[in-house]
C-alpha positions as CSV (number, residue, x, y, z in Angstrom):
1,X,-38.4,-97.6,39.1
2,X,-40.2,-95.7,42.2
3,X,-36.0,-95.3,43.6
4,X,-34.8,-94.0,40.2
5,X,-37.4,-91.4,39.8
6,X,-36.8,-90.4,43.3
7,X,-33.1,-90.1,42.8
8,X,-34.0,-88.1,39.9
9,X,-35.9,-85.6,41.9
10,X,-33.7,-85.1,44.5
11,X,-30.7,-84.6,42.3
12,X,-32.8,-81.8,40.4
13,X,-33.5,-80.2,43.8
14,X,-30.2,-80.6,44.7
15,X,-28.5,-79.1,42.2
16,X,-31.3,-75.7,42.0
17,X,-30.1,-75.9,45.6
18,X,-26.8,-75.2,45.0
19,X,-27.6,-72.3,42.0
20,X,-29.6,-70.3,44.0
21,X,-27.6,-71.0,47.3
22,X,-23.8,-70.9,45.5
23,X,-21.4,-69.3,47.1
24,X,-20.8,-65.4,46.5
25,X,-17.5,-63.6,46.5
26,X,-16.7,-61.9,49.4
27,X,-17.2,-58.5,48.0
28,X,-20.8,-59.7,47.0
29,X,-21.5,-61.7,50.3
30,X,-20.7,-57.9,51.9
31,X,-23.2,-55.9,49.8
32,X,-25.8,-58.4,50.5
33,X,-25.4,-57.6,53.8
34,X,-25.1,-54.2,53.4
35,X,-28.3,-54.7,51.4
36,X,-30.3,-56.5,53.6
37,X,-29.4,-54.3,56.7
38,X,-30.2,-51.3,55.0
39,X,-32.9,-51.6,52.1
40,X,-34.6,-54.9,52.9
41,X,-37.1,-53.4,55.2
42,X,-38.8,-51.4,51.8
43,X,-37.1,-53.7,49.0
44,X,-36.5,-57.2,48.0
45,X,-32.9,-57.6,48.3
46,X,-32.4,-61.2,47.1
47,X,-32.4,-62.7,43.6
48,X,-36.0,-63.8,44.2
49,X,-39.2,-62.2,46.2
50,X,-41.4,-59.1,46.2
51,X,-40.4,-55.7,48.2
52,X,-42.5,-55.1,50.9
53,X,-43.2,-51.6,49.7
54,X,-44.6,-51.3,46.6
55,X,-43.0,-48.6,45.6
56,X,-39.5,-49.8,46.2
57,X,-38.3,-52.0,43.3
58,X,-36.9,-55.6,44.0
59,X,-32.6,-54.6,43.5
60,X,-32.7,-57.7,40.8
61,X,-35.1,-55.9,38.8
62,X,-32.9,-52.3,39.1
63,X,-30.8,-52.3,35.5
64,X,-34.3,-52.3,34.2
65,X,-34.2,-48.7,34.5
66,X,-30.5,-47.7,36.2
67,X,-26.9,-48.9,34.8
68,X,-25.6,-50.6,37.8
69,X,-22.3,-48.9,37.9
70,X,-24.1,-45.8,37.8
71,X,-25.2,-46.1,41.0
72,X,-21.7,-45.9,42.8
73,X,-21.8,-42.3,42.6
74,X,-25.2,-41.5,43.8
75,X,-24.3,-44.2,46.4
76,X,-21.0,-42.4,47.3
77,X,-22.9,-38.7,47.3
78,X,-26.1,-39.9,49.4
79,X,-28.9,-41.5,47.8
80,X,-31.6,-38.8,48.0
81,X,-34.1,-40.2,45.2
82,X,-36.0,-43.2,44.6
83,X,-39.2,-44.0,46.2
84,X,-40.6,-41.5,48.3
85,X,-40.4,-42.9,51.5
86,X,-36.3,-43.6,50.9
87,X,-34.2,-42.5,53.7
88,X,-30.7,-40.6,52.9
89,X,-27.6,-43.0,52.5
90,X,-24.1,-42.3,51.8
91,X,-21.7,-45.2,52.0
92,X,-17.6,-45.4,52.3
93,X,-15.7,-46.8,48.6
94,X,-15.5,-50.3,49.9
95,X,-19.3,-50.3,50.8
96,X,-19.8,-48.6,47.5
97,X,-17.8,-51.2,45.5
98,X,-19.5,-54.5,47.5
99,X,-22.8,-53.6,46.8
100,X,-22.4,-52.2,43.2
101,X,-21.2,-55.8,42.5
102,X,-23.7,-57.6,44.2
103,X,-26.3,-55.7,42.7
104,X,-24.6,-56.8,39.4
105,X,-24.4,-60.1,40.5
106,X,-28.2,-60.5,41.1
107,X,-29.9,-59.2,38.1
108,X,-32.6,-60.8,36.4
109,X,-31.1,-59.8,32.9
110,X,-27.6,-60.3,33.3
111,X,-24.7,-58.0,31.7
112,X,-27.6,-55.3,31.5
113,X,-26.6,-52.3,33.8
114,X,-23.3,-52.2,33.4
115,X,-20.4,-51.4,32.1
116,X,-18.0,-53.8,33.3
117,X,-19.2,-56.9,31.3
């Protein structure tokens, strides 16, 4: 009985293991890193975790108040708002278009924030 039960639980790890660790496109595994190289010193980049600066909200949590595809123009103009501490980005189209979807792609609510669902 102790085996099945065991076999049990490591099948249920296994397979939240594999949800939270599945494998992104390459567009979205390109914004995460654009993400995390840029943003992840103020916010919480991933699809779980607080933002080390209060102020800076975690990116799943953003269609809460933006419409992710929204973003690609402030993105392609220079971000020059958002918490007061943000520094000034600007990004090239193919940056613009990996991030946008893996912002999309992380979202706590998904097929909020956007108009491509």
């Amino acid at each position: 009985m102790r085996t099945l039960v065991a076999l049990v639980v490591l099948f249920a790890l296994s397979a939240c293991a594999t949800r939270e660790n599945a494998p992104r496109s390459s567009a979205e595994q390109h914004g995460f890193e654009i993400a995390r190289t840029n943003c992840s010193s103020c916010h919480a980049v991933g699809p779980s975790g607080d933002s080390t600066a209060p102020e800076a909200p975690p990116f799943r949590r953003l269609s809460e108040h933006y419409r992710i595809d929204d973003l690609e123009e402030a993105l392609a103009e220079g971000i020059n708002v958002g918490h007061p501490a943000m520094p000034h980005f600007e990004f090239p189209p193919e940056d613009i278009d990996a991030l946008v979807s893996y912002l999309e792609s992380i979202q706590d609510s998904p097929g909020r924030g956007s108009a491509r669902d």
